[in-house]
N, C-alpha and C positions, 0 to 999 in steps of 0.2 A: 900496486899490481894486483894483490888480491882484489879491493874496491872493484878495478876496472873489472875482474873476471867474472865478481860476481855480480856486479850491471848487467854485464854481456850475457850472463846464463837467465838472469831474470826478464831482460828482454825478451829471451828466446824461447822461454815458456809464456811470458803473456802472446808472445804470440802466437804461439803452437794451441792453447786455448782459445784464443780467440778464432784461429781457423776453425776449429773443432765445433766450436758452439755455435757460429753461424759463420761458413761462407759466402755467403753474400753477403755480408758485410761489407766488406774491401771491393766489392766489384760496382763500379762506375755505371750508375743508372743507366747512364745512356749505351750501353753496351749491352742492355739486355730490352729492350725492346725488340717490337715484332718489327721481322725484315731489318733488322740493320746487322751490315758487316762491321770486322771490325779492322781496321786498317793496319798495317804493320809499325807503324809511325804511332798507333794509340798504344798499343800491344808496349813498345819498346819505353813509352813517356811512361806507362805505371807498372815499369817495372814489373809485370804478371812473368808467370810460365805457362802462357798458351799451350795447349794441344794443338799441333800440324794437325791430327787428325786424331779419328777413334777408331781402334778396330774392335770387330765382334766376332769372336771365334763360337758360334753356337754348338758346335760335338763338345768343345773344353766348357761351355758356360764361363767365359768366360768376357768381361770387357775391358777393353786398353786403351791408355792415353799415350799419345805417340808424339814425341819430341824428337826430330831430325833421326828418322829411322828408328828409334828406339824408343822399348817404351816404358814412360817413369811411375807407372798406376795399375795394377790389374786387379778389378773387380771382378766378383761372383756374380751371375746372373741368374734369372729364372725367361724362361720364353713363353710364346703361347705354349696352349693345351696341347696342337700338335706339332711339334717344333721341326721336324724332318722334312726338307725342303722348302721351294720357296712358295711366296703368300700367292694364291690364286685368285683368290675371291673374298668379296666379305665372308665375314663369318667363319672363316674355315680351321681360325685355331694354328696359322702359323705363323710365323715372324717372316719378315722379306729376305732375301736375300740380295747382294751386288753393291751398287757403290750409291749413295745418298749425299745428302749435308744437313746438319741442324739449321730450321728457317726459322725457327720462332720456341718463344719460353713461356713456362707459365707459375709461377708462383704459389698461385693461386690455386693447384691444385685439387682435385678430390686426392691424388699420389704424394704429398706432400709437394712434392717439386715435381715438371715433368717438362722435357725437351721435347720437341716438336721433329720426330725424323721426314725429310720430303720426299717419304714415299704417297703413293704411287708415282713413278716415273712418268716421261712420256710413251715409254716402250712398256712397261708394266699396264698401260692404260689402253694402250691399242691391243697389248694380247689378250686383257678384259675384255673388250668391245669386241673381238674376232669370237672370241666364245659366247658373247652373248650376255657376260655376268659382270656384277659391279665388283673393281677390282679391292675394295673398301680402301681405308685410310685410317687418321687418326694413330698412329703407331708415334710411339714415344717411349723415349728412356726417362721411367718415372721412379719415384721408390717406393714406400710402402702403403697402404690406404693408409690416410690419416683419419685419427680419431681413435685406432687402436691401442693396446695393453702397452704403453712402455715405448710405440713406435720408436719414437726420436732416439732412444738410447739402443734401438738392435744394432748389432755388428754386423752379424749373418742374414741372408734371405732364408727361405725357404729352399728347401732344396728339389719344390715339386715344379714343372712347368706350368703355371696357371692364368694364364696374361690370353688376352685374345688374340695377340699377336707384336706386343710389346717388349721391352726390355727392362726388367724391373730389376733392381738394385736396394741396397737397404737404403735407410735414411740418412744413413752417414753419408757412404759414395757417393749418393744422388749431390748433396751440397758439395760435396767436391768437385765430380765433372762440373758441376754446376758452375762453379768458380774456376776452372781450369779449361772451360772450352767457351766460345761467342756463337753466334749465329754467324754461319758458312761454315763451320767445324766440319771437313769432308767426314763422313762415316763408312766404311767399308763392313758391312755384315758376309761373314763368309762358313758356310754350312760345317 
């Protein structure tokens, strides 16, 4: 009995390190290519804990992984420069607001890791166009420039808003959502 207990606790720290040290790891190549969904029949074969969704509470800074109404993750955030309402136009220094889905992933990084949010909308792009201004793009939940003091091992972000209109996390979180959400992950950012 002992034997067996202490198998089962060694198991469960090598793998509670192994999450730690890299998530993506364990995630199925093909799951993380540009534009692919991932079907609920893949989701259920490798045994993952998908995220239904992500919410983004930006007044709390904070972000959530959401499993059947509930949510089993909350991260710290930082937003754009000016975080208070929703994104206008390029340039403007805010994060968007209303309802999106992750379409695509990058690796590769200048963020170390960074999720592709599908903003501008269709309705984001026509109320650009009524004004005349490009409603920009490019917004991702990335985590911290890589190449930095210690990156990979921060806990904590920054507590200042300095993203041009992104959702920045540390480099821990980021490999977690990372491994915890696919492309079509609904995301709901909400002020």
């Amino acid at each position: 009995m002992l034997r067996t207990t202490l198998g089962r606790l060694l198991f469960l720290v090598l793998i509670g390190v192994s999450a730690t040290t890299n998530a993506m790891s364990y995630m199925p190549d093909f799951l993380t290519k540009q534009g692919r969904e991932v079907t609920e029949a893949e989701k259920r074969e490798f045994g993952r804990l998908f995220a239904d969704k992500i919410v983004i509470k930006k007044a709390e800074r904070k972000l959530y992984l959401v499993k059947k109404d509930k949510p089993f993750r909350a991260y710290r955030i930082s937003l754009g420069f000016r975080p208070r309402g929703h994104k206008q136009r390029q340039g403007d220094g805010r994060t968007p607001e209303g309802r999106y889905y992750l379409d695509w992933r990058n690796s590769g990084s200048k963020f170390r890791k960074s999720l592709h949010v599908s903003y501008p909308s269709y309705q984001d792009r026509l109320h650009a166009n009524r004004r005349g201004v490009d409603p920009g793009g490019m917004i991702m939940i990335h985590g911290q420039p890589s190449g930095g003091s210690n990156n990979a091992l921060r806990k904590e972000i920054s507590r200042e808003d300095w993203t041009q209109g992104c959702i920045a996390v540390s480099n821990l979180a980021i490999d977690e959502i990372w491994s915890y959400t696919a492309n079509g992950t609904p995301i709901e950012i909400l002020p």
